[in-house]
C-alpha positions in Angstrom: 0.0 0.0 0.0 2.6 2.1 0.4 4.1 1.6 -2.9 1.3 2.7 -4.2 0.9 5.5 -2.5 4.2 7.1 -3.3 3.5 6.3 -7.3 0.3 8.1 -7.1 1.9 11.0 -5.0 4.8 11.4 -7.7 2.1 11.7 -10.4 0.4 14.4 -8.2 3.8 16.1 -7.6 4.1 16.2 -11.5 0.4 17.5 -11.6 0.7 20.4 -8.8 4.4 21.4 -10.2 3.4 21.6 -13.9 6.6 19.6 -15.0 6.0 18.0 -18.1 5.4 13.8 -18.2 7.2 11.8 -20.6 6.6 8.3 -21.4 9.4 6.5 -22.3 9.6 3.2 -22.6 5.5 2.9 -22.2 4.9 0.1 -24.2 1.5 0.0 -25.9 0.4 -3.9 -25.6 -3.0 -5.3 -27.6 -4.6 -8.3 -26.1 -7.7 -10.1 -26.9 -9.1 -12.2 -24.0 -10.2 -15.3 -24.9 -12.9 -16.4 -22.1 -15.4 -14.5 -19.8 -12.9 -15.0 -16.9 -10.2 -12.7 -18.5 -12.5 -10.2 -19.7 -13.6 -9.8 -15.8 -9.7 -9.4 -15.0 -8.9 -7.4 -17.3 -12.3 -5.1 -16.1 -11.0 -5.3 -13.0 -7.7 -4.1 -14.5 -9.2 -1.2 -16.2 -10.7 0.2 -12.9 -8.0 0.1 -11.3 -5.7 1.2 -13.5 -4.7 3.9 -11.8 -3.0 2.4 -9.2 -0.3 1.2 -11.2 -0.2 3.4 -13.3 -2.2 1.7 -16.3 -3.4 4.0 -19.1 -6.2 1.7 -21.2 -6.2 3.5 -24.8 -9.4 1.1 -25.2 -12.3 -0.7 -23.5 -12.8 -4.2 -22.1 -15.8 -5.5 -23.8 -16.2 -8.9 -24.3 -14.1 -12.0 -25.4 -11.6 -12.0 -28.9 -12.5 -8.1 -28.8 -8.5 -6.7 -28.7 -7.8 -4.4 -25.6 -5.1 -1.7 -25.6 -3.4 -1.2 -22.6 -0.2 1.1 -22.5 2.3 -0.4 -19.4 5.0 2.2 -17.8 8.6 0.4 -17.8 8.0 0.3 -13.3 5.5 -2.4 -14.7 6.8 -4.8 -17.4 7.9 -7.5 -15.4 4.5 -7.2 -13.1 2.6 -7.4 -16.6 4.8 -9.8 -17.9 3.6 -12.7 -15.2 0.1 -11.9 -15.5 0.7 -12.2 -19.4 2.5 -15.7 -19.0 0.1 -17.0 -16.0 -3.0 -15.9 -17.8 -2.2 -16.9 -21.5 -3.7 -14.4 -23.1 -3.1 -13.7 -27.0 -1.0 -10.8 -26.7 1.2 -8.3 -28.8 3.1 -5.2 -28.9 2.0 -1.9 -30.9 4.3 0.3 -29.7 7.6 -0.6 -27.9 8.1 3.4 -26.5 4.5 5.5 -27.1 6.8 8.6 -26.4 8.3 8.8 -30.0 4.7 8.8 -31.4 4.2 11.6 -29.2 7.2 13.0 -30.5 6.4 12.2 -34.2 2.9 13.0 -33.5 3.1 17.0 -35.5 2.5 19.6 -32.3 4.4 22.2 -33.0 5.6 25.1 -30.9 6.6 27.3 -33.3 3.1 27.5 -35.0 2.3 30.1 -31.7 3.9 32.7 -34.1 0.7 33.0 -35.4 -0.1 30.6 -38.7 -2.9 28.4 -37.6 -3.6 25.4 -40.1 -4.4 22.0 -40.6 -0.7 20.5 -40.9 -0.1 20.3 -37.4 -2.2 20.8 -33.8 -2.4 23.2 -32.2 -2.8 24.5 -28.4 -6.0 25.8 -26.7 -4.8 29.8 -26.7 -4.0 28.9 -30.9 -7.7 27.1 -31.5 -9.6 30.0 -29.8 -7.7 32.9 -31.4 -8.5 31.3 -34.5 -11.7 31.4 -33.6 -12.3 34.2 -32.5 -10.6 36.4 -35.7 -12.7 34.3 -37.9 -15.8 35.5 -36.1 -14.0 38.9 -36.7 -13.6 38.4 -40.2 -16.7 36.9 -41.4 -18.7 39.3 -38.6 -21.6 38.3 -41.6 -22.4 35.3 -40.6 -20.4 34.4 -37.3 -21.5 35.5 -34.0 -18.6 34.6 -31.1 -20.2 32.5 -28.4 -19.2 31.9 -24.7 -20.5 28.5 -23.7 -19.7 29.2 -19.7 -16.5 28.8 -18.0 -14.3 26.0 -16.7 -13.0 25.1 -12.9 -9.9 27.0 -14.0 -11.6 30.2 -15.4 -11.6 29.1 -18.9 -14.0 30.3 -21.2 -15.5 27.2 -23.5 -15.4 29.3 -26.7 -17.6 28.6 -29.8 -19.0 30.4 -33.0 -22.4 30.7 -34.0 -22.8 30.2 -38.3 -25.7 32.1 -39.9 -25.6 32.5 -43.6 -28.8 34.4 -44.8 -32.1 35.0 -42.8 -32.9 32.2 -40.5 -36.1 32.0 -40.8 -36.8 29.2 -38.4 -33.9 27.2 -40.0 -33.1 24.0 -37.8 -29.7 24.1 -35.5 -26.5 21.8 -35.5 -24.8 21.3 -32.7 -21.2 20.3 -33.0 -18.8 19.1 -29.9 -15.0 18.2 -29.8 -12.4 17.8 -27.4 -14.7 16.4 -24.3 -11.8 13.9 -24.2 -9.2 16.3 -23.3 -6.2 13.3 -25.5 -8.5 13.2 -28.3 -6.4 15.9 -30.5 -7.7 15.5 -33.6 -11.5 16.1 -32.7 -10.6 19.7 -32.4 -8.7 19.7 -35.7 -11.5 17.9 -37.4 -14.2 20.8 -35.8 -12.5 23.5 -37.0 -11.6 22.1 -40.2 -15.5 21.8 -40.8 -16.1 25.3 -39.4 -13.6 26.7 -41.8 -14.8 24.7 -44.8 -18.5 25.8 -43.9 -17.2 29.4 -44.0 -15.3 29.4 -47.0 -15.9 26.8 -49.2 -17.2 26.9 -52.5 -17.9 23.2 -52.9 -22.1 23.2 -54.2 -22.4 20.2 -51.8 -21.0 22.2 -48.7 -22.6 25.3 -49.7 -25.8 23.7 -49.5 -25.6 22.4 -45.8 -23.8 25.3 -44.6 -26.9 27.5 -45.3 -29.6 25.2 -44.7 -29.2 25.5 -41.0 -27.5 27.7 -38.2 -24.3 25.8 -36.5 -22.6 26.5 -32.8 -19.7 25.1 -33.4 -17.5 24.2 -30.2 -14.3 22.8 -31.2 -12.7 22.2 -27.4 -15.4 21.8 -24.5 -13.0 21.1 -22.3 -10.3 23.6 -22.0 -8.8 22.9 -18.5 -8.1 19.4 -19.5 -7.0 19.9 -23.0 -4.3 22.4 -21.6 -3.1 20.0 -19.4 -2.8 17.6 -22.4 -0.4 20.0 -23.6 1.7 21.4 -20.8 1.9 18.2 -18.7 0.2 15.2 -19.6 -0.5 14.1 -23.1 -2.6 11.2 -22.4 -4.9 13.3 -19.5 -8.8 12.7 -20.4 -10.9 14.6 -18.0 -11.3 17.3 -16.6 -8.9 19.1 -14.1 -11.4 19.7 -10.8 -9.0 19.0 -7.5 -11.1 15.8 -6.0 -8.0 14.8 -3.4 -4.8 15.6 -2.9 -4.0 12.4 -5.6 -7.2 12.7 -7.7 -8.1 15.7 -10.2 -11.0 15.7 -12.4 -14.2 13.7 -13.7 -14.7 12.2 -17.0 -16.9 14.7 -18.7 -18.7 12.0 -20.9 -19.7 10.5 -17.7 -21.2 13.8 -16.1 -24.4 14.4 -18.1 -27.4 13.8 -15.9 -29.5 11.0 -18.3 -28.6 7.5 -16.7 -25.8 8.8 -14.6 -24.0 5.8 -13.3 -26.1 3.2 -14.4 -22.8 1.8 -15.9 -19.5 1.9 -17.9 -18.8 4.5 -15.1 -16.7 4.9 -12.2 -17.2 6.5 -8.7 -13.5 6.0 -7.7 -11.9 9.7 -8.5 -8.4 8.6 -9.4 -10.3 6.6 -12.5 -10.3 7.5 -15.8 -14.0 7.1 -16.3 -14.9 9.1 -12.8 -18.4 10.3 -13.1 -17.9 13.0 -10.7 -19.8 12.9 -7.3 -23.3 13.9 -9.1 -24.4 14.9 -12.2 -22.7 18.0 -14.1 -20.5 18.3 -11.4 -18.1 19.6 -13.5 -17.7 23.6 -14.2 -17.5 23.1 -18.0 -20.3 20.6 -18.4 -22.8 22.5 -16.3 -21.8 25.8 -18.6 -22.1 23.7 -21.6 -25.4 21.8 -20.6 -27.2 25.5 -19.3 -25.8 27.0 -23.2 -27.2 23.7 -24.9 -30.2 23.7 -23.0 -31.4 27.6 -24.6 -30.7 26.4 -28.0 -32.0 22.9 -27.5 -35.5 22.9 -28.8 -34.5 23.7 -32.3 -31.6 21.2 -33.1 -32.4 19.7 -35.7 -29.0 17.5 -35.3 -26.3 16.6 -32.1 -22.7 15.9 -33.1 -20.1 14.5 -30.7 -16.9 13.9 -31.9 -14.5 11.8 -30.3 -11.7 9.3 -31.2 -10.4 6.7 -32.2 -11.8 3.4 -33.3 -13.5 4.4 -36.6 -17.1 4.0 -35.2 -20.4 6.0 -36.3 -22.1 5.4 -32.4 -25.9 6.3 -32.0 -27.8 6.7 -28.9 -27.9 4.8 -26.2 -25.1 4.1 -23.8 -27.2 2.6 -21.0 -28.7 -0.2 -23.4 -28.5 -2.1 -26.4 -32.2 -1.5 -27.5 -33.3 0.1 -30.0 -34.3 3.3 -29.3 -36.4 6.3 -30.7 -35.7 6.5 -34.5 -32.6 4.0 -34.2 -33.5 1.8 -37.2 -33.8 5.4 -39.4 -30.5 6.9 -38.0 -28.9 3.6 -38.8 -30.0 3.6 -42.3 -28.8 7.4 -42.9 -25.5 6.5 -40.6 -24.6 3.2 -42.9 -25.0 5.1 -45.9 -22.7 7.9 -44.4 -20.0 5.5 -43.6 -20.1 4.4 -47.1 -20.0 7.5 -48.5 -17.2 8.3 -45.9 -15.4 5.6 -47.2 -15.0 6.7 -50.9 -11.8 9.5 -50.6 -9.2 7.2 -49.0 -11.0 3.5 -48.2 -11.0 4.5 -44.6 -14.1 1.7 -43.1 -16.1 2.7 -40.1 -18.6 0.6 -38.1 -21.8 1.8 -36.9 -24.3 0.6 -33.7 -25.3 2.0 -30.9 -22.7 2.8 -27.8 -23.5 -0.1 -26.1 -23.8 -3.1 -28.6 -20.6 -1.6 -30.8 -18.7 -1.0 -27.7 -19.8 -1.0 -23.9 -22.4 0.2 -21.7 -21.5 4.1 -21.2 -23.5 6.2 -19.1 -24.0 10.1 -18.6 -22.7 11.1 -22.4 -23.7 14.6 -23.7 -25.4 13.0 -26.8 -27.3 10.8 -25.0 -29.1 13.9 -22.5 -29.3 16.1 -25.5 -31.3 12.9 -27.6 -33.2 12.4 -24.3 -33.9 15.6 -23.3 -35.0 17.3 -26.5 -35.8 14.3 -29.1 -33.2 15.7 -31.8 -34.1 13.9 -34.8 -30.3 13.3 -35.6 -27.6 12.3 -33.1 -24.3 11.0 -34.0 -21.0 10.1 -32.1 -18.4 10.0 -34.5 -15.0 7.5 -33.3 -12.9 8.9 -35.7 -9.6 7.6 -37.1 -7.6 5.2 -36.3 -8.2 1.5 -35.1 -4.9 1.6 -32.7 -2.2 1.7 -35.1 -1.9 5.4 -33.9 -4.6 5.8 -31.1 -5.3 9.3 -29.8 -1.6 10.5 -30.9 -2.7 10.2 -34.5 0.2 11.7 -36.6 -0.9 15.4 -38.1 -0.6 14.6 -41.5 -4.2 12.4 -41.0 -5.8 15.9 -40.2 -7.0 17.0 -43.2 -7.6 13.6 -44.5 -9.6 12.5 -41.9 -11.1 16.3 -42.0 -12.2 15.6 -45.6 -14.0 11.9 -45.0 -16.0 13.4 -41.8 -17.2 16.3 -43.9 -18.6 13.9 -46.4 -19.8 12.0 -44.2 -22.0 14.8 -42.4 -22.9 16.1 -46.4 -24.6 12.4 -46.9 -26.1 12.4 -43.7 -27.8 15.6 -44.1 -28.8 14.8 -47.7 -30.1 11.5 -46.6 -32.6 12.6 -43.5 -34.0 15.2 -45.9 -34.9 12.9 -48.6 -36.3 11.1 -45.9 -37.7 14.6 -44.2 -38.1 17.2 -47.0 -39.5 20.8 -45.6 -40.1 24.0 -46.7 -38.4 24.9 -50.2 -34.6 23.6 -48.6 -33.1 21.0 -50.9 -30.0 19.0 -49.8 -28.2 17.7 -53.0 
């Protein structure tokens, strides 16, 4: 026990000090239990991962579906043994994760004052950008504060108007909930930009069919702490213990708060919180959502990796509301997502494509307010990369998400056809 204790007080150390983690020699292991007993282990594993310093890049699900687990050198003979005394299918990914971070494409220098989509960027660089392209197209953007965070961040996001509303339906896109999950934000304002400027008849269309609020990084505190200390940090950054900071903010949205795929342990990575919008940023975010709720017309959550097209719910494997018509428009998406670069996504709901998850944003805004179209996109890759995907997928996977969203709006409307609006 008191091992333990002095590895989880050196991470806090790290934490209060602001030094910067590295991970060298974290090797990156896949394994695929291969009966009910290991899947249970390796559950037990993943809840606990904390305490030895486990960071699970993926779920445990259910037997011969692979598990990613990233082990810290302190821990390769330990996980070793329970490799050899379980016999479980195992194999490496990634011998030392720290040169993908490395390799991954952040770049300092891009704080002189280019912002693209070649390489990520930091929170201060994403909501600058933001904010002089509100400036810039003062038209049709309007600069939105979505609340604050624990840390006095404001959750920044644009409003896109092109036109007179008149009653036009809302989309709502999220990124970043998952403070690791890097390329969410490059993929939201990709989109935002493209929906600004393109001249592309097919984005033209969608972009003024509808008013957007765009949010590109809904958790600032923790996606800062990505950057400055801890690249794999998910949650948020709310002081729980001396050891323990922050709740997972996917966890924290009131529908079927811990009901499962949930913890109530505060050093975990899936930490609920102690009740429902606990957190600073998703009680802003829920209160904004909530005025412009009645008239979205379509949720978007993006998230990665795994190359999933998830639909409400994560409490359930039933089907659901207008499941079997969201998985019609969804499969054809996919496909059409597929076409660029060959890139094949699955589609399901949360909890029959990967496990029960409880208290998600897209789940309270489907509950609360019956939007007609409610997406999670998993975007790229399958593991090969996980959530350090390298910068140069940016714009690709930028491109095949766009299309995506183009078919899926096209679709519902054939489906849904109103006023004089035609989606082509």
């Amino acid at each position: 026990m008191n091992f333990i204790f002095l590895i989880c007080l050196a991470v806090a150390l790290c934490q209060a000090t602001g030094e910067k983690l590295r991970f060298d020699n974290h090797t990156l292991y896949r394994l695929t239990p291969k009966s009910q007993e290991m899947v249970d282990n390796l559950r037990y594993l993943e809840e606990n991962a904390y305490v030895a310093g486990y960071t699970f890049f993926t779920g445990t699900i259910a037997e011969n579906v692979p598990v990613d687990i990233l082990v810290p050198p302190k821990e390769a003979e330990t996980f070793s043994r329970f490799l050899d005394d379980a016999d479980i299918e195992s194999s490496i990914l990634n011998k030392n994760i720290q040169n993908a971070i490395d390799a991954e494409g952040f770049r300092p220098e891009a704080r002189a004052g280019t912002f693209d989509w070649t390489s990520y960027h930091t929170f201060d660089e994403i909501s600058n950008w933001v904010r002089n392209l509100a400036f810039t197209h003062a038209d049709r953007l309007t600069l939105i504060n979505g609340g604050t965070t624990f840390q006095g961040r404001e959750i920044i996001g644009v409003k896109l108007s092109t036109g007179p509303e008149n009653n036009k339906p809302a989309v709502f896109i999220e990124a970043n909930i998952h403070a690791r999950e890097w390329i969410t934000s490059a993929v939201a304002t990709y989109i935002l930009n493209e929906l600004v400027v393109s001249q592309d008849p097919a984005v033209r269309r969608i972009a003024e069919a509808y008013v957007w609020y765009i949010f590109p990084v809904v958790n600032p505190d923790g996606f800062v702490h990505s950057h400055d200390n801890n690249r794999l940090w998910r949650k948020t950054r709310t002081p729980y213990t001396f050891l323990c900071f922050g709740a997972d903010p996917n966890r924290n949205w009131p529908y079927q708060w811990m009901q499962g795929g949930a913890s109530n342990q505060a050093c975990s990575d899936t930490y609920a919180g102690p009740n429902p919008l606990s957190e600073t940023s998703t009680s802003s975010l829920a209160f904004f959502i909530d005025t412009v709720g009645p008239n979205l017309l379509a949720y978007i959550s993006l998230h990665s990796f795994s190359q999933m097209l998830l639909l409400p719910y994560g409490h359930t494997t039933a089907h659901l509301d207008n499941y079997d018509e969201m998985l019609r428009i969804g499969t054809q998406a996919i496909a059409d997502l597929s076409v660029r670069y060959g890139t094949q996504y699955v589609i399901g709901n949360i909890a029959e494509t990967i496990y029960v998850a409880t208290g998600g944003s897209m789940d309270y805004v489907k509950d609360k307010f019956k939007t007609p179209i409610a997406y999670t996109y998993e975007l790229r890759d399958r593991g090969q990369n996980g959530f350090l995907l390298p910068a140069n997928q940016i714009i690709p996977t930028s491109l095949e998400t766009l299309d995506s969203l183009v078919s899926i709006f096209r679709s519902y409307h054939q489906l849904h056809p109103y006023n004089d609006t035609v989606i082509g």
